[in-house]
C-alpha positions as CSV (number, residue, x, y, z in Angstrom):
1,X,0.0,0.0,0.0
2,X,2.7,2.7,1.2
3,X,4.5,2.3,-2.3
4,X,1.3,3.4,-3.8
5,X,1.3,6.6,-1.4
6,X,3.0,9.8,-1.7
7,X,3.0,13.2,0.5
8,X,4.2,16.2,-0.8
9,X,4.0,19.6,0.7
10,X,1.8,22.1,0.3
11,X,1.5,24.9,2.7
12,X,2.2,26.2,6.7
13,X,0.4,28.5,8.8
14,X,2.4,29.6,12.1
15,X,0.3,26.5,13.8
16,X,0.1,23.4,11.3
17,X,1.6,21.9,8.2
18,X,-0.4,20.5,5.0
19,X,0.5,17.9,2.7
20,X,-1.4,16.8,-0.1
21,X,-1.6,12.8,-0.5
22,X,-1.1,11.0,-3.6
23,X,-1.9,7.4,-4.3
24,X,-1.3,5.9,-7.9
25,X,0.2,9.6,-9.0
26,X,-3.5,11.4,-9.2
27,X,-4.1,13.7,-6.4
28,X,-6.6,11.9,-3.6
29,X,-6.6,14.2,-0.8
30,X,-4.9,16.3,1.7
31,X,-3.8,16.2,5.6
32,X,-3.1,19.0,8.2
33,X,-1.8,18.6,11.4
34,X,-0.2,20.4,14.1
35,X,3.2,22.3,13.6
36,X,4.1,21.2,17.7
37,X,2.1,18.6,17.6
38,X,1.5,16.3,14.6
39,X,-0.3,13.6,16.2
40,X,-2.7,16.3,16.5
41,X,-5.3,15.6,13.3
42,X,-6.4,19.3,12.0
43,X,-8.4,17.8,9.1
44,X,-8.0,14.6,6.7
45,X,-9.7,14.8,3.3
46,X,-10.0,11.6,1.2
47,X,-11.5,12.5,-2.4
48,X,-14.7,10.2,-2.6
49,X,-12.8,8.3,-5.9
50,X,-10.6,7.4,-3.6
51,X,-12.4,6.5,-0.4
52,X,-12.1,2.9,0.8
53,X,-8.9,2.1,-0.8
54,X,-7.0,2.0,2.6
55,X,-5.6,5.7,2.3
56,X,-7.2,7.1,5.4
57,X,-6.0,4.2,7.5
58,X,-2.6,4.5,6.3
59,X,-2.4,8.3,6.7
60,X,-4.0,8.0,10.5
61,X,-0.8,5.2,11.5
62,X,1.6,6.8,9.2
63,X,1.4,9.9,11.8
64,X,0.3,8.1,14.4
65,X,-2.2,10.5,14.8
66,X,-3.6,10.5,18.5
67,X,-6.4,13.2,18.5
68,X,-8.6,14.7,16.1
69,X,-11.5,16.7,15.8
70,X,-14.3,15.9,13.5
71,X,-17.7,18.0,12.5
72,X,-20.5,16.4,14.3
73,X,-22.5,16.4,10.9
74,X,-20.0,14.6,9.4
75,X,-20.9,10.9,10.4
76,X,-19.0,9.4,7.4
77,X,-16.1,10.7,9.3
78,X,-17.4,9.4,12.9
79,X,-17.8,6.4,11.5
80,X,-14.5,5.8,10.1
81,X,-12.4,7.1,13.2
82,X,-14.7,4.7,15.3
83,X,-13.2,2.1,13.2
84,X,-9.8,2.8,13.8
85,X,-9.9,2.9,17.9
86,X,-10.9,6.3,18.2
87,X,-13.2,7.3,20.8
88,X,-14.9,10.8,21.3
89,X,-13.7,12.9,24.7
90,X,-15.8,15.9,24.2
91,X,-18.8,16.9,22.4
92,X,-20.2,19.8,22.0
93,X,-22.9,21.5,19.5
94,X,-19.9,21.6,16.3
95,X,-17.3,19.6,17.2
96,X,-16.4,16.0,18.6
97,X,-13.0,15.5,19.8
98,X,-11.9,12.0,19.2
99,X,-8.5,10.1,20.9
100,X,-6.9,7.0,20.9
101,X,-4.4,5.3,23.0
């Protein structure tokens, strides 16, 4: 899978870094964590072409991402870091914030 799967940089803000993630050579999404923190999840975008091809997965260990935040209307989302181990610590109106040991 990894050989299939390529980073490259995109952008910085003074708190986090974005890459945009490649698989087969086309373009099939984009991750931003944390600057001091990158097992800190800012947002994870899989392009729906894409979706279910393991990318997510491999992105989420390749980090070893520990805690994320997801949109509470974004149950696709939920779902997925429910999969992977991830359990929500707070909830409010907008946000869940999920961790995993």
């Amino acid at each position: 899978m990894d050989d299939h799967i390529q980073l490259t940089f995109t952008k910085t803000s003074e708190t986090t870094i974005s890459y945009d993630i490649y698989f087969e050579g086309k373009v099939a999404g984009e991750i931003t964590t944390q600057i001091n923190n990158p097992q800190f999840l800012e947002d994870l975008f899989i392009e729906r072409n894409h979706r279910r091809k393991g990318i997510g997965k491999f992105i989420i260990n390749h980090f070893n991402i520990k805690i994320l935040r997801c949109t509470t209307w974004n149950k696709v989302g939920i779902s997925f870091y429910k999969a992977l181990g991830f359990h929500e610590a707070e909830k409010d109106i907008y946000l869940i914030t999920f961790k995993r040991h």
